[in-house]
N, C-alpha and C positions, 0 to 999 in steps of 0.2 A: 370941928375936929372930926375928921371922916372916918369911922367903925370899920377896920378891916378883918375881918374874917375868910376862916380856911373855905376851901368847898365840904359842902355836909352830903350828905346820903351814904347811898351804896358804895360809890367810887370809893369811898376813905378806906372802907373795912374789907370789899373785894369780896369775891364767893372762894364755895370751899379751894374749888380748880384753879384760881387766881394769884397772883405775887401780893404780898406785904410790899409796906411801904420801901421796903428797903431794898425789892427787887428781887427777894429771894423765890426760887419757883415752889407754888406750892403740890399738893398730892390728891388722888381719887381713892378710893374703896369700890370695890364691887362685890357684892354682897351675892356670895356662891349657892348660898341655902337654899333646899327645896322652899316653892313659893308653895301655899294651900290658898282655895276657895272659900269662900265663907261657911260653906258646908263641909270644909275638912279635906276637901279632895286634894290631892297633888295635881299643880299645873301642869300641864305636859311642859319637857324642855324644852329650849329653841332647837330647832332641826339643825341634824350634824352638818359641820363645815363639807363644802367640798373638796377632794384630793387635789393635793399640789400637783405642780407639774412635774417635781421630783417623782411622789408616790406616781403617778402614775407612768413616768417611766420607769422605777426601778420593778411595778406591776406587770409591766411588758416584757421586761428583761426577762424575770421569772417564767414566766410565759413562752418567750423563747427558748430561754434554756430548756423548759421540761420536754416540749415538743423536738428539742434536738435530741435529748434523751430514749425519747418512744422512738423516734427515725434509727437512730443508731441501734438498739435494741432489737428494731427488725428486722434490719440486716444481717446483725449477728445470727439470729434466728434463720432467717432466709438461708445464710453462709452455712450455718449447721446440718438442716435437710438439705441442702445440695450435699454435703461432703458425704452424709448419711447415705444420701440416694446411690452417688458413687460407688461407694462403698456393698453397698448392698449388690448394685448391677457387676460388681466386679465378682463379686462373691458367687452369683448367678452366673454369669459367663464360664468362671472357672469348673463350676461343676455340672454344666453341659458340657465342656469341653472333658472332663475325665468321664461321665458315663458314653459321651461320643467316642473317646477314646478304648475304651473296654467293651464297646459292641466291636469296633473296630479289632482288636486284639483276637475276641472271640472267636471271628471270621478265620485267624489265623493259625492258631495255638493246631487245628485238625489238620493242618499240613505238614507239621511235624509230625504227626500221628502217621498218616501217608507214607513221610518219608520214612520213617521205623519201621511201618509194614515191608516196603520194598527188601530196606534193605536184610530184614530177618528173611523174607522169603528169596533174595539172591544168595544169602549164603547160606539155608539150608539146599539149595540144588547145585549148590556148588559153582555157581557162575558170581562169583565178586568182581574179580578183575575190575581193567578200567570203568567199567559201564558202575560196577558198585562202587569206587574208589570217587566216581564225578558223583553219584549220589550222596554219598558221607559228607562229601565236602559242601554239597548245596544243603543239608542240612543243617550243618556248623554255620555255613554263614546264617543261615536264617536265624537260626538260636541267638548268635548275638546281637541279630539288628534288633530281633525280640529283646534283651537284656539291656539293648542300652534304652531301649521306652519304657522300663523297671518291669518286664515279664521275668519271673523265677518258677522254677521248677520245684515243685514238692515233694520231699523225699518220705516217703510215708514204710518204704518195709522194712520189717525190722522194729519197726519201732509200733506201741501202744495206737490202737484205732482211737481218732478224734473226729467226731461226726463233724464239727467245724470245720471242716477241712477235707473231708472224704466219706463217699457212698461207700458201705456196704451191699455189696451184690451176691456173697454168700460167703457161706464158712466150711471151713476147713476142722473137720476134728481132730485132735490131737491125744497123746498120750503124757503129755508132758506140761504140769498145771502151771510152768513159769512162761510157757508160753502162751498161754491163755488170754485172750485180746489184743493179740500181737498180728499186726498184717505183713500177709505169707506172701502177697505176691499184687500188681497194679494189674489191673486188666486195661485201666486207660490211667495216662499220668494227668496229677492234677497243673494249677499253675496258680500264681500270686502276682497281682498288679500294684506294683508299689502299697505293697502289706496288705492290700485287700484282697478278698479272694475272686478268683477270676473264673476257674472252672475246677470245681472239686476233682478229685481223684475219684475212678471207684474201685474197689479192692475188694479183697478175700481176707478173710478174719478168723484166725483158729480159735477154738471153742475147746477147753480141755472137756474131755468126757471118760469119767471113773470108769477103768477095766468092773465090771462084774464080776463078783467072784464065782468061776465055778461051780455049780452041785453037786 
């Protein structure tokens, strides 16, 4: 009668990672714990995995993006000092072009003065006529081609001395203290360049001065 027996060993029972008889799969442990030395040391860990091919594309994304960042950035910047610089050279231009303008004026304003003398001294000798009547009128035009580049005339008599505006070149005394700092009379008129002053006036200015009484 022939002994039949299963097979013995390892195969029956299988390791821990192996199937039971029945084919079912079995399971691992990996044991996470700091390892120590026999002397208590801590093992160093195994050295970090290396980056996926994800991480290190979405490392490069970021990368690009920032650097689009900075580029943009410096244009804005760039685009900024350009408009700044514009701006400033405009600013510059314009106000050579107004003190060019008001040497320019300067040169002119004493032609009107010219023609004022002529015409006072033609018709104190009594010669106005046509030769005074063609001077009045070259004077009027000049006045308005001056007004329409913003030249104004100063009306300073009669009214309160403002040194902003007009030299004092002497005074006139008076007897009467309401008119006391009140200009009597232009010796030359002033002018105004679109509000700014162009060339003072200078005038005469009454000074009240107390009669003395008597002895």
């Amino acid at each position: 009668m022939n002994d039949e027996r299963g097979p013995t060993g390892g195969g029956a029972a299988g390791g821990a990672g192996g199937a039971d008889e029945a084919g079912t799969p079995g399971f691992s442990v990996v044991d996470r714990r700091p390892r120590y030395d026999d002397a208590g040391d801590a093992v160093a860990a195994a050295p970090a995995r290396e980056p996926t091919v994800v991480e290190e594309l979405r490392a490069r994304v970021d990368e690009a993006e920032r650097r689009a960042r900075e580029i943009s950035a410096a244009y804005r910047r760039i685009d900024e000092e350009r408009d700044a610089f514009r701006e400033r050279l405009a600013r510059d231009l314009e106000r050579r072009l107004e003190i060019a303008r008001a040497d320019f004026m300067r040169r002119i304003v004493p032609i009107l003065d010219d023609l004022d003398r002529a015409l006072a001294a033609a018709r104190a000798a009594g010669e106005g006529g046509h030769l005074g009547a063609g001077v009045a009128l070259v004077r009027e035009r000049l006045r308005q081609a001056l007004a329409a580049e913003g030249v104004e005339e100063i009306e300073t008599v009669g009214k309160p001395f403002d040194p902003a505006i007009a030299e004092a070149v002497a005074t006139e005394p008076t007897d009467d203290p309401a008119r006391d700092g009140l200009v009597v009379e232009e010796t030359e008129r002033g002018f105004m360049l679109r509000g700014a002053l162009l060339r003072p006036a200078r005038v005469r200015v009454a000074r009240h001065s107390p009669a003395t009484p008597a002895s």
